[in-house]
C-alpha positions in Angstrom: 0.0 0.0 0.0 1.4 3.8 -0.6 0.7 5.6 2.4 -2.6 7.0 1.3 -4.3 4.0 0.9 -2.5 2.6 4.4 -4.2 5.5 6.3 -7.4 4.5 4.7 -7.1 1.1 5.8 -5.8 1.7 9.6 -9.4 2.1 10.4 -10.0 -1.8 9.3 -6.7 -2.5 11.4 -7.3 -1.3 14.6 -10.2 -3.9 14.8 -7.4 -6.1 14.8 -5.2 -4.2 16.8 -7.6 -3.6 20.0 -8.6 -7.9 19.6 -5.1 -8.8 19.9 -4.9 -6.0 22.6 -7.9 -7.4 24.6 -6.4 -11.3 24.3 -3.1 -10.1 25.8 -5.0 -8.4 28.8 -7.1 -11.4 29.7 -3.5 -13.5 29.8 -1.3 -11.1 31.5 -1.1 -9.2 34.5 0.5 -6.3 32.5 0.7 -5.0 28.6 3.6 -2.8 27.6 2.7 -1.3 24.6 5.6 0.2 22.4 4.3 3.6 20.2 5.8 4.3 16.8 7.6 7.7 15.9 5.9 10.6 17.5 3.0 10.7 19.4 2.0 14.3 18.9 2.0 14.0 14.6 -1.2 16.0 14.6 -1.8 15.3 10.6 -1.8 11.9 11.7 -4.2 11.9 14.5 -7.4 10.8 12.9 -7.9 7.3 13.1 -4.2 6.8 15.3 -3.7 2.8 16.4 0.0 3.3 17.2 0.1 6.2 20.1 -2.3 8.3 21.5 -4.8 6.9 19.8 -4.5 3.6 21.4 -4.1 4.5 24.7 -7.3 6.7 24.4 -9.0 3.9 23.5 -8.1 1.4 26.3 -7.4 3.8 28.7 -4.0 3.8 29.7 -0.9 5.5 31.1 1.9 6.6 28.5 5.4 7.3 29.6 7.4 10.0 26.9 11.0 8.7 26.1 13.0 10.9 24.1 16.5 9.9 22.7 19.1 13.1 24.2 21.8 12.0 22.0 20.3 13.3 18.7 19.9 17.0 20.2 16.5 19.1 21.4 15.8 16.6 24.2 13.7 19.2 26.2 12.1 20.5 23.1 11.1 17.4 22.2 9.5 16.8 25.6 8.1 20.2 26.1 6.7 20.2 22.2 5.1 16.7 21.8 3.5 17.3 25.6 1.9 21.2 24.4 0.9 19.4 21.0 -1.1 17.1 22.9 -5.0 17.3 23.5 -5.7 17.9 27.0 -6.8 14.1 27.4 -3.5 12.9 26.1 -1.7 15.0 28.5 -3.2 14.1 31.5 -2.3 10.1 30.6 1.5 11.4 30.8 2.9 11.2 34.3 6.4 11.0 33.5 9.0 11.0 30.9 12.6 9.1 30.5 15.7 10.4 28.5 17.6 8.1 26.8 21.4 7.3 25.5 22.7 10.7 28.0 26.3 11.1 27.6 28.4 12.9 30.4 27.8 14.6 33.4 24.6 14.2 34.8 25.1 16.9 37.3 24.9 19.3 34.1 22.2 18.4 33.0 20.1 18.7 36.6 19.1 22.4 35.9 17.0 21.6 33.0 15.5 18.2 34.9 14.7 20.3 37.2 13.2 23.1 35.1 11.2 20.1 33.0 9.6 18.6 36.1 8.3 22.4 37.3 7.3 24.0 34.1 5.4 20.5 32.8 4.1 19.2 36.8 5.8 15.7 35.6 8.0 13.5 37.3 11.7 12.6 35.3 11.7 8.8 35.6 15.4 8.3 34.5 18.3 9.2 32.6 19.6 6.2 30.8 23.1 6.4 29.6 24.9 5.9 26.2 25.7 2.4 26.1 28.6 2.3 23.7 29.0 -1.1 21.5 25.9 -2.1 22.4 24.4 -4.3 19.7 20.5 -5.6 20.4 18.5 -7.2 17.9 16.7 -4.5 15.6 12.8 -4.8 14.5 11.7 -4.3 11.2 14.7 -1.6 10.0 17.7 -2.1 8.5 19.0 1.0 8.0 22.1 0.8 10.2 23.4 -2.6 8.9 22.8 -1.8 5.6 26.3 -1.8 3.5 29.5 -3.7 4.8 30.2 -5.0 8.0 34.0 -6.3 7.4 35.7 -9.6 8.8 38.3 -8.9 11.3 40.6 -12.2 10.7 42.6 -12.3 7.3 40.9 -16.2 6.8 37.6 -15.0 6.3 34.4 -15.4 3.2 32.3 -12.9 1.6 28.6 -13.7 2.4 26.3 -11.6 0.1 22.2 -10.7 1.0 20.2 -8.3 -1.0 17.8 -6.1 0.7 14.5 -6.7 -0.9 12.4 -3.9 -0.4 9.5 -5.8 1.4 12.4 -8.0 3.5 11.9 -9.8 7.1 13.9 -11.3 9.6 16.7 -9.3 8.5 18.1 -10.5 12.4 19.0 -14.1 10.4 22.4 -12.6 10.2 23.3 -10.7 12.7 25.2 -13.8 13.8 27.4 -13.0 10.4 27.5 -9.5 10.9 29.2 -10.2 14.2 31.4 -13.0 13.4 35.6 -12.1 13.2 35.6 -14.8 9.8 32.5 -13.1 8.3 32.9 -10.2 5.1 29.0 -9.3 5.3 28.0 -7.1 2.6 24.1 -5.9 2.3 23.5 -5.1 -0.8 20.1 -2.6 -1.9 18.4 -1.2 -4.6 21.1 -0.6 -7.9 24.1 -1.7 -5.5 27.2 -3.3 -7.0 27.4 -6.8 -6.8 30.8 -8.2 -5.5 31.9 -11.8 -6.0 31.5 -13.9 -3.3 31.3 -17.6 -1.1 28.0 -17.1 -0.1 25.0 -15.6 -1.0 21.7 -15.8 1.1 18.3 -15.1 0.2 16.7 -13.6 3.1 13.0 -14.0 4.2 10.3 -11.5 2.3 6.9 -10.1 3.4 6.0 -10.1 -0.3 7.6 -13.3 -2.3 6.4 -12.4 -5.4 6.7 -8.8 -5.4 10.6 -9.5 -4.3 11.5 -11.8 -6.6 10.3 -9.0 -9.4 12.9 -6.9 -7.7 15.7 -9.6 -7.6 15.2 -9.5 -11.4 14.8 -5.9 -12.2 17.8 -5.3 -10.4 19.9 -8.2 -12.6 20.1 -10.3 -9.6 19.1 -13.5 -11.2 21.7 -13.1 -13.5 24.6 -12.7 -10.8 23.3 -15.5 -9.1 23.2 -17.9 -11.9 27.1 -16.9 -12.5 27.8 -17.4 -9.1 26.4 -21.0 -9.0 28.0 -21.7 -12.2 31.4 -20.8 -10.6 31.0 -22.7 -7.9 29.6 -20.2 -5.0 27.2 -21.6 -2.5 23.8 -20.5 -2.5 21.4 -20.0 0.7 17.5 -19.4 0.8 16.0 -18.8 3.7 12.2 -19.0 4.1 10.9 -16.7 1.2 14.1 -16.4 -0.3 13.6 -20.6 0.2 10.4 -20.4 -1.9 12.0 -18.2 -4.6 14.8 -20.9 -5.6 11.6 -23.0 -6.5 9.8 -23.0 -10.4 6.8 -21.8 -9.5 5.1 -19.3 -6.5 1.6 -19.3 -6.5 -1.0 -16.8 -4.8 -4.6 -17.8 -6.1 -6.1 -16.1 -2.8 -4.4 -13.0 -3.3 -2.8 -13.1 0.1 0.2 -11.2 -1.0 -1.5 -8.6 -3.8 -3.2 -9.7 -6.7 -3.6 -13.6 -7.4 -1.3 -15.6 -9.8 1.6 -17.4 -10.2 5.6 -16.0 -11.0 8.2 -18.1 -11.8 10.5 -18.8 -9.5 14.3 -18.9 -9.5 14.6 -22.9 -11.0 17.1 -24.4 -8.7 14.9 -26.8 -7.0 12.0 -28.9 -8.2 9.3 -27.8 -6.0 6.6 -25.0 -6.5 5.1 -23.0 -3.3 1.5 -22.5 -2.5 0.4 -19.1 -0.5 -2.3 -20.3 2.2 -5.2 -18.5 4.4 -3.3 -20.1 8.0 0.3 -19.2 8.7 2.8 -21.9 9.8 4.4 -20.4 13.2 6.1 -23.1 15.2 9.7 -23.2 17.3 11.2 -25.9 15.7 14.7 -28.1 16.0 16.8 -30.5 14.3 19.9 -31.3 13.1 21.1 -29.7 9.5 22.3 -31.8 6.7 25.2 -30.1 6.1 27.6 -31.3 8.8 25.2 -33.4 10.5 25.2 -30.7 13.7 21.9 -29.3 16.0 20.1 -26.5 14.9 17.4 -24.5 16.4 14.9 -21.5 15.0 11.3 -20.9 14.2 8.9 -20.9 11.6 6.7 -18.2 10.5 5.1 -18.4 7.0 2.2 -18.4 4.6 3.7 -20.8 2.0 3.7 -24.3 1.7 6.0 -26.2 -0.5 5.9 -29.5 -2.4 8.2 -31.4 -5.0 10.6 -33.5 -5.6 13.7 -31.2 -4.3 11.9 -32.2 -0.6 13.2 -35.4 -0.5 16.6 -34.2 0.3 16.4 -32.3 3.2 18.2 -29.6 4.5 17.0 -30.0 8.1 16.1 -33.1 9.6 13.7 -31.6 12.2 12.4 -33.9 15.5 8.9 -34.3 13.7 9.5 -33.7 10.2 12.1 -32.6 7.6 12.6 -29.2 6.1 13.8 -27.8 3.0 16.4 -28.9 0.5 19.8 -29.6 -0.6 20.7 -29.6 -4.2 21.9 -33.1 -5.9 25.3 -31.2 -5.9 25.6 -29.7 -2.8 25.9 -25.9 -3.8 22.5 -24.7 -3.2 20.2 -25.1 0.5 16.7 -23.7 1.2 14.9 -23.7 4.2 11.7 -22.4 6.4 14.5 -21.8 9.4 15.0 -18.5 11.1 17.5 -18.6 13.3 19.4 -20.4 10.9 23.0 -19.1 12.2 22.2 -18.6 15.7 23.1 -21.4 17.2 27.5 -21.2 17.2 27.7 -24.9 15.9 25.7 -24.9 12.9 26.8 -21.4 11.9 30.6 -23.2 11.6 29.0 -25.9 9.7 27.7 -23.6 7.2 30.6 -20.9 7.3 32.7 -24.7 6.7 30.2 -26.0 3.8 30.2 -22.0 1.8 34.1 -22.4 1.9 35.7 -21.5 5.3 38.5 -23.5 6.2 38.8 -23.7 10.4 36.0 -21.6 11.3 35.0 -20.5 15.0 32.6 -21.3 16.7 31.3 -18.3 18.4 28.7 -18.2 21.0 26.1 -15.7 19.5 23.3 -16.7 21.5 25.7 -15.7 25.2 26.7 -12.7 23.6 23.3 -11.6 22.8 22.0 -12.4 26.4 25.3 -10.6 28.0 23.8 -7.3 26.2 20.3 -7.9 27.4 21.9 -8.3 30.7 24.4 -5.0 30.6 21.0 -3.0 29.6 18.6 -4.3 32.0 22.0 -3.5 34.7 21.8 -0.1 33.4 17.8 0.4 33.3 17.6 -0.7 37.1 20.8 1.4 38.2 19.4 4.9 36.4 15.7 4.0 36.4 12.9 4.6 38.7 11.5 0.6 38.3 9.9 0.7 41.4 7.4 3.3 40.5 6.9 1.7 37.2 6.2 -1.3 38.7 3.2 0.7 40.7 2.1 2.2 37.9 1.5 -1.2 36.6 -0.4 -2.4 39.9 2.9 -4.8 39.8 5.3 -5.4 42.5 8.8 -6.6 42.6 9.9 -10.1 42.4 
């Protein structure tokens, strides 16, 4: 949808929205709901499901959290709060500033002057946490282009950024592996020979793949094959390497069929119910345990299925080419897990690769933040204004 149409349609999605709000609040003692970009866009109000809107409509608290280290902090604060109708403002009781560097001490005059010109308490001032590396959501804006290898024995891994891609957290266990040159490649990028190239999951299969081929990518990717490179696709990008994709319910825009990529002998049906299961196994290539989840629309048959490239505890998943060179699967998660990324990093070329232990790394960074969020924030009075108390 262009944006036009997407504001049209918010008022069929926040049926949807306030359902899967009122399932969560039967469940769970609390509901945390995140907003997205500014809650005081005024053009936007009409029809809002993402900020003030929402909490209108279920009738809760919002806290303001405004990011200090791109400039304006108090403006921001002080704007969005005087933009605000007078029912948004009085669901406000605090705010939080976020990645402060320096001095705190310096900065106390205008806390101070923010809590007494706006009645509202400062919950926290969370620090700049440098090298900190979370998981991002559905942006890929700050990964995009090269993230180089570190060691001198080290393969080129290749993913382009389709336009409608997902899951782009597959490989962020490349991005921070020593062994790893990790190049993301968009719209009328160069092309650079490499070991590897993966084929990343896609909210739109179809629509993608017309991308892949208006950009020349199928081209490249049939000379890399030829020459020997390994080929990876992973869940949509799975479905691409395929003959066929078909949509006859129009889940995905309007119904048909495209022509897939040709390296396997299978064709992929789009479905009304989505697969979504945490799944494990052990991967064909190197015989080692793998872990991940499924999340998809597509269901996929033929002959190429009878190799597996995942030998799941209940089933088997995806496929491995007669020659070895080319692997599809529904996996995300694919790399996480520090074993079965060597084996791969081992099968697209790399002689002696580490094992590194992505999924401790990952939960060391959760840690050092949640460290910093209960030594600068006031949790105990969030925890009230959740009708929570502390474990």
């Amino acid at each position: 949808m262009d944006a036009r149409c997407y504001h049209a349609y918010k008022r069929t999605a926040r049926t949807a929205v306030f359902e899967a709000y009122r399932r969560l609040a039967s469940d769970f003692e609390a509901v945390i709901v995140e907003g997205a970009g500014s809650p005081a866009e005024i053009n936007l109000r009409t029809d809002d499901i993402a900020n003030m809107g929402f909490a209108e409509r279920v009738d809760c608290p919002v806290i303001l959290i405004a990011d200090i280290d791109l400039g304006g902090v108090f403006a921001h604060l002080y704007g969005t709060l005087a933009l605000l109708s007078e029912s948004e403002r009085s669901r406000i009781p605090g705010f939080v500033i976020n990645r402060f560097r320096g001095d705190l001490e310096l900065l106390r005059p205008g806390l101070d002057w923010l809590e007494e010109t706006t009645g509202r308490q400062v919950l926290g001032v969370l620090p700049y946490l440098h090298g900190l590396h979370l998981d991002a959501e559905d942006s890929l804006a700050s990964q995009q282009g090269v993230v180089p290898a570190t060691d001198t024995e080290h393969i080129r891994v290749v993913v382009p950024v389709f336009p409608r891609i997902s899951n782009h957290t597959d490989f962020d266990p490349l991005a921070r592996h020593p062994q790893v040159d990790l190049h993301f490649i968009d719209r009328d990028g160069i092309i650079p020979p490499a070991d590897l190239i993966v084929l990343p999951g896609s909210k739109n299969v179809r629509s993608d793949l017309a991308w892949l081929r208006e950009q020349g990518w199928e081209a490249e990717i049939r000379r890399h094959v030829r020459y020997g490179g390994k080929l990876i696709g992973i869940c949509g990008g799975f479905q691409m390497l395929g003959m066929q994709v078909h949509d006859p319910l129009g889940l995905e825009g309007d119904a048909g069929s495209t022509l897939g990529l040709g390296f396997l002998d299978m064709e992929t049906g789009l479905e009304l119910e989505k697969q979504l299961r945490n799944v494990r196994g052990r991967l064909a290539v190197g015989d080692t345990e793998v872990s991940g989840y499924e999340i998809h629309a597509g269901v996929t048959r033929g002959p190429a299925l009878t190799h597996p490239a995942v030998f799941l505890d209940s089933q088997r998943d995806g496929a491995l080419s007669g020659d070895g060179q080319i692997l599809g699967t529904y996996l995300h998660g694919l790399f996480d897990r520090d074993t079965a990324c060597a084996a791969l990093l081992h099968w697209a070329g790399l002689q002696g690769p580490r094992q590194t232990d992505f999924r401790a790394s990952r939960e060391a960074v959760i840690d050092r933040l949640a460290d910093a969020v209960q030594r600068h924030l006031d949790t105990e009075w969030l925890l009230r204004l959740l009708n929570l108390k502390a474990a």
